[in-house]
Steps between C-alpha positions, in 0.01 A plus 500: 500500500221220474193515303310514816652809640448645153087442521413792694676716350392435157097454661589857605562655181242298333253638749558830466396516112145519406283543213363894495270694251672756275275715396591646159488807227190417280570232226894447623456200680680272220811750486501524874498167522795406288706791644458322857616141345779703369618612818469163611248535722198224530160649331160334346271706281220245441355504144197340318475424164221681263386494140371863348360562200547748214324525158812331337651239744532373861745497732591294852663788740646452829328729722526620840254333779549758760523798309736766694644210718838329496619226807837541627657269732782697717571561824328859606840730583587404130211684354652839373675303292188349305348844533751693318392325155281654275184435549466405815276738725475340830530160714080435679542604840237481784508795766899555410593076521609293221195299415694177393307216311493169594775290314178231474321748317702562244688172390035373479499788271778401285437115563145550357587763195741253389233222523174709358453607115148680636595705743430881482434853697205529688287763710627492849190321695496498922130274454443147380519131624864441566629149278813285499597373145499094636667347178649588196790710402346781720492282822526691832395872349287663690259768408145610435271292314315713213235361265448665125275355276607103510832553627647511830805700587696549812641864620860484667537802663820697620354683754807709615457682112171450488524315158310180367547263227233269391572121372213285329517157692251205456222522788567143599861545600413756742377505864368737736704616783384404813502846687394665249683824562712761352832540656556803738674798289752610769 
């Protein structure tokens, strides 16, 4: 068999996985998401980095950015299978279908985690000017532009979870979209 005759069947299976939101037990998103590695099966569980204090020292933890969220890419018939682990509660659904993210989405979110020291949670926003990041190790995010005191941050937004993470850019590397407008939550 040629490599030719080979392409649609591997464009098949490769279609047929996609990214979903797990939603999980409170606080077991770091255990759930080793146990699904462990099984071999593709997961992200994005994390930022944050300093807290104490009285006697200071610590850097990993933390989780979307608290009660892990991704999982799989294909949807395979889902029991990710389901049976502890912790895991449910896959996001709308009206009974699999509410699959888009493959895009998730490899910006990962591109621009591992690129950003600054990036954090945020309040989920719907309102704002909407901004695209235009150079810089942030170029291409899109998000809404946000103004505290002297700096300038931009909200990226996963709108199926309704989750938001906020990254401090420098105002002149961004630029406002021409539209203007939020995307349609379907």
């Amino acid at each position: 068999m040629n490599a030719t005759a080979n392409q649609p069947f591997e464009r098949t299976l490769t279609a047929r996985m996609h990214w979903y939101a797990l939603c999980t037990a409170p606080r077991h998103e770091k255990k759930l998401a080793d146990q699904i590695h462990r099984h071999g099966i593709d997961c992200f569980l994005p994390l930022y980095r944050s300093v807290r204090r104490w009285k006697d020292r200071r610590k850097e933890l990993a933390l989780v950015l979307f608290p009660g969220y892990v991704f999982v890419r799989m294909e949807w018939q395979n889902r029991l299978q990710v389901l049976r682990l502890p912790g895991a509660v449910r896959v996001i659904t709308f009206n009974g279908e699999p509410a699959a993210l888009a493959d895009a989405e998730v490899e910006n979110l990962r591109n621009r985690l591992a690129a950003s020291r600054g990036i954090e949670p945020h309040p989920y926003l719907r309102a704002g000017c909407r901004v695209r990041v235009r150079s810089g190790a942030l170029e291409g995010l899109e998000g809404i532009m946000q103004r505290s005191k002297d700096r300038c941050r931009i909200v990226f937004s996963m709108h199926l979870i309704s989750r938001s993470v906020a990254v401090e850019v420098d105002e002149s590397d961004i630029e406002l979209l021409p539209d203007n407008a939020l995307p349609s939550a379907n």
